[in-house]
DSSP file (Angstrom, degrees, kcal/mol; ACC not computed):
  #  RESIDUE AA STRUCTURE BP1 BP2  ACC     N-H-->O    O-->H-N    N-H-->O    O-->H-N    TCO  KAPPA ALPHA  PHI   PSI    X-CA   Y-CA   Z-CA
    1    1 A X              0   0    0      0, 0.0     3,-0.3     0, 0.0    86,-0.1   0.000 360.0 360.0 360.0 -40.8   11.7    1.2    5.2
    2    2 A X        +     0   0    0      1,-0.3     4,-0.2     2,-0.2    70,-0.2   0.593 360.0  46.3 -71.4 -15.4   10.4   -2.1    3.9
    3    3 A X  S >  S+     0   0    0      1,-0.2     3,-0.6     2,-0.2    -1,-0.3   0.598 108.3  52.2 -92.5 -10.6   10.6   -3.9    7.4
    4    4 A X  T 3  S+     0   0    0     -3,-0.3    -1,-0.2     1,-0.2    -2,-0.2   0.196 101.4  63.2 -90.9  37.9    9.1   -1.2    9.5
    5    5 A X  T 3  S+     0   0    0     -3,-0.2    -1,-0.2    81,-0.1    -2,-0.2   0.816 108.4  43.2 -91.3 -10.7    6.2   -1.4    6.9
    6    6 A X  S <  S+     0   0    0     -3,-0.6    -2,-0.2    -4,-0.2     2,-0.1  -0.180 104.0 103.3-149.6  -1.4    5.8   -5.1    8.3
    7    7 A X  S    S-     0   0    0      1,-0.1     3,-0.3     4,-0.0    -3,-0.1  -0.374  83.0-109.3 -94.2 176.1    6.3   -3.9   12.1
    8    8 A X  S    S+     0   0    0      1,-0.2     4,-0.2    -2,-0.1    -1,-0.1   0.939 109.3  60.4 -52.1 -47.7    4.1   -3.4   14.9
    9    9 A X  S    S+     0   0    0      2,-0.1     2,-0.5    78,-0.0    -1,-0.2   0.476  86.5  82.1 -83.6   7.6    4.2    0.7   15.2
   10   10 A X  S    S-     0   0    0     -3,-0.3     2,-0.4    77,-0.1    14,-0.1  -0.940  90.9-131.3-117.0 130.8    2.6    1.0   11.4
   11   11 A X        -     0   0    0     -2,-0.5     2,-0.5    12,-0.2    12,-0.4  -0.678  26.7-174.8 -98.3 128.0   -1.5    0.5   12.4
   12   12 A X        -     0   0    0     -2,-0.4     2,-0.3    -4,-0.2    10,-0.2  -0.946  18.3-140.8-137.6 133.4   -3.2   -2.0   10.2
   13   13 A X  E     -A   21   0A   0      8,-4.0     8,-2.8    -2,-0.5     2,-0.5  -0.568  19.4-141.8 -86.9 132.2   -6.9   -2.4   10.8
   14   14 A X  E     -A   20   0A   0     -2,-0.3     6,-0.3     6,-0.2     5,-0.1  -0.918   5.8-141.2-107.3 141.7   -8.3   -6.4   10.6
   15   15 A X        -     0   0    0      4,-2.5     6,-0.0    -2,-0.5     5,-0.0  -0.067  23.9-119.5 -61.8-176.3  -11.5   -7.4    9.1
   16   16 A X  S    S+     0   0    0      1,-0.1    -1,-0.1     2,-0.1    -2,-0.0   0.395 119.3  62.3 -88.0  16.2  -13.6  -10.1   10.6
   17   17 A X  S    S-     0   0    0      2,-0.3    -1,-0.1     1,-0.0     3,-0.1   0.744 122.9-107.8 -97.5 -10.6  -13.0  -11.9    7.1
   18   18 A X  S    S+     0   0    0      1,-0.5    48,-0.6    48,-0.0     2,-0.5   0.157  85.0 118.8 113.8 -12.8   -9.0  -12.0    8.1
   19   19 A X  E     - B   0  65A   0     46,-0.2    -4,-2.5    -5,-0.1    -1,-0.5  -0.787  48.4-157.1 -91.8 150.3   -8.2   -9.3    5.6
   20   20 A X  E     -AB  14  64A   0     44,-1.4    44,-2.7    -2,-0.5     2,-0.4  -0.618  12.0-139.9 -99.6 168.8   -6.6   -5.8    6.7
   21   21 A X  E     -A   13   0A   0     -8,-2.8    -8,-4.0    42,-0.2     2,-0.3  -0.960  14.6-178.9-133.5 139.6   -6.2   -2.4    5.7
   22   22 A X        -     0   0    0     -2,-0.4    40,-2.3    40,-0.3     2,-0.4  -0.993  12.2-156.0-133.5 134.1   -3.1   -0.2    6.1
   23   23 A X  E     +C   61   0B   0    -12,-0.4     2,-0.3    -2,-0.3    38,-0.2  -0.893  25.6 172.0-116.2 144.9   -2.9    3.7    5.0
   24   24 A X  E     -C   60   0B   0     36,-1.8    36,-1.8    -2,-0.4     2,-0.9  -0.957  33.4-100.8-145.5 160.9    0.6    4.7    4.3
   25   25 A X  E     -CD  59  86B   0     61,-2.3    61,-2.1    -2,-0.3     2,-0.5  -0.732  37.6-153.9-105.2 124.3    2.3    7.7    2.9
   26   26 A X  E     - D   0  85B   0     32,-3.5     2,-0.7    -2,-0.9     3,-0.2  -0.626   9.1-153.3-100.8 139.7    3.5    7.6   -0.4
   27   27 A X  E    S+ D   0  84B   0     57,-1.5    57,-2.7    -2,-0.5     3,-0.1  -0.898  73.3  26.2-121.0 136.5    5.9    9.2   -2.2
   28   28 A X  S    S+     0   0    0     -2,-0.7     2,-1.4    55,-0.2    -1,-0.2  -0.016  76.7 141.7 105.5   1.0    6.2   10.1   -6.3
   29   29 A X        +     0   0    0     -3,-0.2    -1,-0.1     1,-0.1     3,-0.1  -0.380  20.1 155.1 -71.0  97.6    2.4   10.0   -6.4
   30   30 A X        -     0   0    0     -2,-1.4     2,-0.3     1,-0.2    -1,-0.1   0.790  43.9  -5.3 -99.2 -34.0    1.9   12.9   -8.7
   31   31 A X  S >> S-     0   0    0     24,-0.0     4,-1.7     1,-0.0     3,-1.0  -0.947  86.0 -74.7-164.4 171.7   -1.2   13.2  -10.8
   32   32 A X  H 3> S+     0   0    0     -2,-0.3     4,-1.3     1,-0.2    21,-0.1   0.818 125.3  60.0 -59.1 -29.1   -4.3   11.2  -11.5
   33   33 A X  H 3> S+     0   0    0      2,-0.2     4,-0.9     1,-0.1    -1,-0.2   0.481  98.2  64.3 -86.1   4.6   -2.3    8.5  -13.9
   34   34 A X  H <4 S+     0   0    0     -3,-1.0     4,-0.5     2,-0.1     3,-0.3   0.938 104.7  44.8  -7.1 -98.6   -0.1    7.8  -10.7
   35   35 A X  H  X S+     0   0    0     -4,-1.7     4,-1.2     1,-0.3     5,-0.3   0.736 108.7  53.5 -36.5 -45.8   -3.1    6.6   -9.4
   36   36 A X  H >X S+     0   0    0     -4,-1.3     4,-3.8     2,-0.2     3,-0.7   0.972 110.4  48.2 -26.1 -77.1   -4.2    4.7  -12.3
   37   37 A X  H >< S+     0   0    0     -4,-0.9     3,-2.1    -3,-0.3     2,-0.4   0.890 111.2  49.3 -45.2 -96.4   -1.1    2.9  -12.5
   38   38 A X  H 3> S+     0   0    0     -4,-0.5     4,-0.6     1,-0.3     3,-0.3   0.195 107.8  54.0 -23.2 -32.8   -1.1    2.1   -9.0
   39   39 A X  H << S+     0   0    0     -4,-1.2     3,-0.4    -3,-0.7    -1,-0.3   0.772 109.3  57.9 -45.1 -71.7   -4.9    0.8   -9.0
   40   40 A X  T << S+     0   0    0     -4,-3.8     3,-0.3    -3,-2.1    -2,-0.2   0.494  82.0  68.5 -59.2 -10.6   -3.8   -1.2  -11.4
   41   41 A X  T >4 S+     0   0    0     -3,-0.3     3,-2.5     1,-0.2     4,-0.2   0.873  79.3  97.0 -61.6 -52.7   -1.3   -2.9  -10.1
   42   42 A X  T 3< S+     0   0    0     -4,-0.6    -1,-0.2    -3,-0.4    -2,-0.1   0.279  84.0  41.4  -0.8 -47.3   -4.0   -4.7   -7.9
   43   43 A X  T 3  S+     0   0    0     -3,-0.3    -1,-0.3     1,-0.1     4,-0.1   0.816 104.5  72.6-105.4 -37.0   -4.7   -7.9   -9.8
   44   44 A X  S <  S+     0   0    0     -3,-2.5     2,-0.7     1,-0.2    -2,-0.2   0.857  94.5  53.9 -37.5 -66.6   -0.8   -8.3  -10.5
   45   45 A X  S    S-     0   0    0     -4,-0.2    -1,-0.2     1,-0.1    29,-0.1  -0.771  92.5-112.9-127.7 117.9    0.2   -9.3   -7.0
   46   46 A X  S    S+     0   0    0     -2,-0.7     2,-0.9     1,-0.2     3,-0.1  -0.004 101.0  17.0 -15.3  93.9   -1.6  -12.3   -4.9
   47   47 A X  S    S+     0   0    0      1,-0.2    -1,-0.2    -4,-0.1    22,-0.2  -0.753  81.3 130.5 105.6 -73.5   -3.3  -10.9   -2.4
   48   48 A X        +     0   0    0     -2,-0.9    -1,-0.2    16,-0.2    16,-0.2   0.215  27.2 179.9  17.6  65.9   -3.8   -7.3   -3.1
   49   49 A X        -     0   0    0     14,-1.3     2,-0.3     1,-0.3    15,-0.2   0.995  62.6 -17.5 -39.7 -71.4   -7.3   -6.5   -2.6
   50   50 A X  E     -E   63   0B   0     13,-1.1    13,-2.1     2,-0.0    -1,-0.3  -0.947  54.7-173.0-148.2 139.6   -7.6   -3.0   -3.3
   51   51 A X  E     +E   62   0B   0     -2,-0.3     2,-0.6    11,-0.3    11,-0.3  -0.825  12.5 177.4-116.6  98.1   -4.8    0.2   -3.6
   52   52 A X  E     -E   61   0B   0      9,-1.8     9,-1.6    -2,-0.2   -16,-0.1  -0.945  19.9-143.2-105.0 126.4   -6.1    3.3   -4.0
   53   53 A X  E     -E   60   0B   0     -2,-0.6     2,-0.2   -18,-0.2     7,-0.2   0.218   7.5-142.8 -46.7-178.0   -3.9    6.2   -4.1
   54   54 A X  E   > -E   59   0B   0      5,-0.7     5,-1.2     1,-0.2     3,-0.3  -0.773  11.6-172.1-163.5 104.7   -5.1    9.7   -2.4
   55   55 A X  T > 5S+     0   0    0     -2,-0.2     3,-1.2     1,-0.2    -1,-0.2   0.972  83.8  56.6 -53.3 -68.1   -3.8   12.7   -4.6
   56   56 A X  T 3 5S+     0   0    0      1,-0.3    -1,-0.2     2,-0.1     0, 0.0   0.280 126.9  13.8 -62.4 -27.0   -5.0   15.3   -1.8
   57   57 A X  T 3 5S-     0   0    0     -3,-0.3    -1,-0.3     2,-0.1   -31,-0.3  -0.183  99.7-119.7-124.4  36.0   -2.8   13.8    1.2
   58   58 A X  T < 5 +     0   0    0     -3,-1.2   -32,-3.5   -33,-0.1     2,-0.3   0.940  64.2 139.2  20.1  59.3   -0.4   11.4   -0.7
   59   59 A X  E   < -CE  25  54B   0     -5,-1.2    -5,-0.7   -34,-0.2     2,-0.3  -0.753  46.1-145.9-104.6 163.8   -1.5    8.3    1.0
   60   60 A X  E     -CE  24  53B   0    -36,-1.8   -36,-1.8    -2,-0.3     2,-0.7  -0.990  12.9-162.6-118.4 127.2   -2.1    4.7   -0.4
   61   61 A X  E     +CE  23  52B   0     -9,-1.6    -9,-1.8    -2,-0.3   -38,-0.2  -0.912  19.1 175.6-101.4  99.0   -4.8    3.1    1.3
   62   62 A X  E     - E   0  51B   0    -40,-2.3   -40,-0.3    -2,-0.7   -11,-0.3  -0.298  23.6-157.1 -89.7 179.1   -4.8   -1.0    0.6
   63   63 A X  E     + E   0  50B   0    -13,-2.1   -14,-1.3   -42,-0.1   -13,-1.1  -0.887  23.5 171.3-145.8 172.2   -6.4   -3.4    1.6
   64   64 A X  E     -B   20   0A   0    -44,-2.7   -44,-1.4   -16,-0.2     2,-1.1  -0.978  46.2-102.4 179.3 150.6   -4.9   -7.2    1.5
   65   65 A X  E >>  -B   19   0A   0     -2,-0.3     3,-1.8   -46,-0.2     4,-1.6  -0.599  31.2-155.0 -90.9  83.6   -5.0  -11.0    2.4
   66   66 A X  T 34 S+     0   0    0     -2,-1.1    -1,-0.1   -48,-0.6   -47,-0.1   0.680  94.1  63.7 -33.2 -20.5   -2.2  -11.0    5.6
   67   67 A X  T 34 S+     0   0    0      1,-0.1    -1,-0.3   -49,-0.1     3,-0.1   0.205 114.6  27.9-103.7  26.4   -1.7  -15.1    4.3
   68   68 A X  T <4 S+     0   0    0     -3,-1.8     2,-0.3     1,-0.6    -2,-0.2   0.343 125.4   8.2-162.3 -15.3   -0.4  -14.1    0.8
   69   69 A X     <  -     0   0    0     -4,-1.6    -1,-0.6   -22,-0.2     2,-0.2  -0.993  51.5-144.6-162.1-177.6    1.4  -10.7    1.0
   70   70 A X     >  -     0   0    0     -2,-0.3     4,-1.6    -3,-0.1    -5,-0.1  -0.721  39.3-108.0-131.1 177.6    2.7   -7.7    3.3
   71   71 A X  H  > S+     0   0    0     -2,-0.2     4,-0.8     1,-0.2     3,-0.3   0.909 127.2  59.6 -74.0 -43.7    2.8   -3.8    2.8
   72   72 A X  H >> S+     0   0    0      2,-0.2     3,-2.3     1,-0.2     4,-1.0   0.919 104.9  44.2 -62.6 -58.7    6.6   -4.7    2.4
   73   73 A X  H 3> S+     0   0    0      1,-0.3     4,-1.6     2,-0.2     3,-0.2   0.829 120.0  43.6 -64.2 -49.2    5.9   -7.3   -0.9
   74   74 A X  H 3< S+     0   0    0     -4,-1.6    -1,-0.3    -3,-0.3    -2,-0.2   0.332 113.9  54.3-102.8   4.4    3.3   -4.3   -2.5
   75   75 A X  H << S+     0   0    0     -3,-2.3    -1,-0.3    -4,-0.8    -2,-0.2   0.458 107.9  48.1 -69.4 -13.6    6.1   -1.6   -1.4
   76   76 A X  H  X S+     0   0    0     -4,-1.0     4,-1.5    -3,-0.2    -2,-0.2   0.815 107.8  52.2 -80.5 -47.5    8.5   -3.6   -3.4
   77   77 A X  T  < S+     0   0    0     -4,-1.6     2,-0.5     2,-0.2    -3,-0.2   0.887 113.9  46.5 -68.2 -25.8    6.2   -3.9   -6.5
   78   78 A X  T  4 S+     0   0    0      2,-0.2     2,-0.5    -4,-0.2     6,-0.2  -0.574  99.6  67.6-101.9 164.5    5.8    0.0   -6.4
   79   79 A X  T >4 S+     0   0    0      4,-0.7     3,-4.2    -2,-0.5     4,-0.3  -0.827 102.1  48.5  10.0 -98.2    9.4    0.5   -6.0
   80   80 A X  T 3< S+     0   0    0     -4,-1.5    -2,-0.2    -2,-0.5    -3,-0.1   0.665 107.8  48.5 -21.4 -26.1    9.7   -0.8   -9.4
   81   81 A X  T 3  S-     0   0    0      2,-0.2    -1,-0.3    -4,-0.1    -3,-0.1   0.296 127.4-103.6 -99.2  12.2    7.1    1.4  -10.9
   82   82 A X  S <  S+     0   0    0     -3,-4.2     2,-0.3     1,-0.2    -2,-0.2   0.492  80.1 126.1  76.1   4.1    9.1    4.4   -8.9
   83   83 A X        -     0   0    0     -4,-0.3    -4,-0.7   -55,-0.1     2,-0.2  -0.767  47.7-150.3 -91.7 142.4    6.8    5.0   -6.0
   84   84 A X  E     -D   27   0B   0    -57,-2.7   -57,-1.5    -2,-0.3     2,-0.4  -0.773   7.4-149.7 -97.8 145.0    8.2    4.8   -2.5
   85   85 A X  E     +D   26   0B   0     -2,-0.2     2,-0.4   -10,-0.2   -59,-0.2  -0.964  20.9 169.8-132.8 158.0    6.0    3.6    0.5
   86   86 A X  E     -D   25   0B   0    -61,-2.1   -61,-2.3    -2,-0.4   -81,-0.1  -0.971  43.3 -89.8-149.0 154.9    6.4    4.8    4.2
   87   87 A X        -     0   0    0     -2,-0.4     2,-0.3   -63,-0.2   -62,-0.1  -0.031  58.2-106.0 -41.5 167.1    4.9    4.8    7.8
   88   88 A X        -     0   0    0    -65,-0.2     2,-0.5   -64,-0.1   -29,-0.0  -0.496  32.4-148.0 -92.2-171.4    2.6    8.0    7.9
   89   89 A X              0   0    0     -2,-0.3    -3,-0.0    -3,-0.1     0, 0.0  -0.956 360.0 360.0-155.0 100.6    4.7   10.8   10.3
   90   90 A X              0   0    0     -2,-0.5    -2,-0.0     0, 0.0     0, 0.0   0.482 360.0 360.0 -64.1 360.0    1.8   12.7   12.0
């Protein structure tokens, strides 16, 4: 899972400032201190703008500096905390 987060087919929007955003579907995302957590991870790992969880569709929405991490690096750091992350599946 962690190299197709880091592939072509998963669609990751760029700013003109160089950073992008990727929405992904998460799994273990349970309740509002889920989200917390996850929110909070944000300053922890280099490059990591912003993760906000999405109770209502289980998504994570980032956003994040392309010259200092991947979706793969801030799926690896929520892997440790128990969250899984994965392309969305329309």
């Amino acid at each position: 899972v962690l190299n197709e987060l880091d592939a072509a087919g998963v669609p990751v929007e760029t700013y003109s400032d160089g950073l992008c955003r990727v929405r992904l579907a998460i799994d273990g995302l349970h309740c509002a201190a889920c989200s917390w957590l996850i929110e909070k991870m944000q300053p922890t790992l280099p490059g990591l703008k912003s993760a906000r969880g999405n109770m209502s569709d289980r998504t994570l929405d980032m956003v994040y500096d392309p010259n200092l991490t991947t979706p793969a690096k801030v799926a690896d750091q929520l892997g440790r905390l128990g969250y899984g992350l994965s392309p969305i599946v329309p």
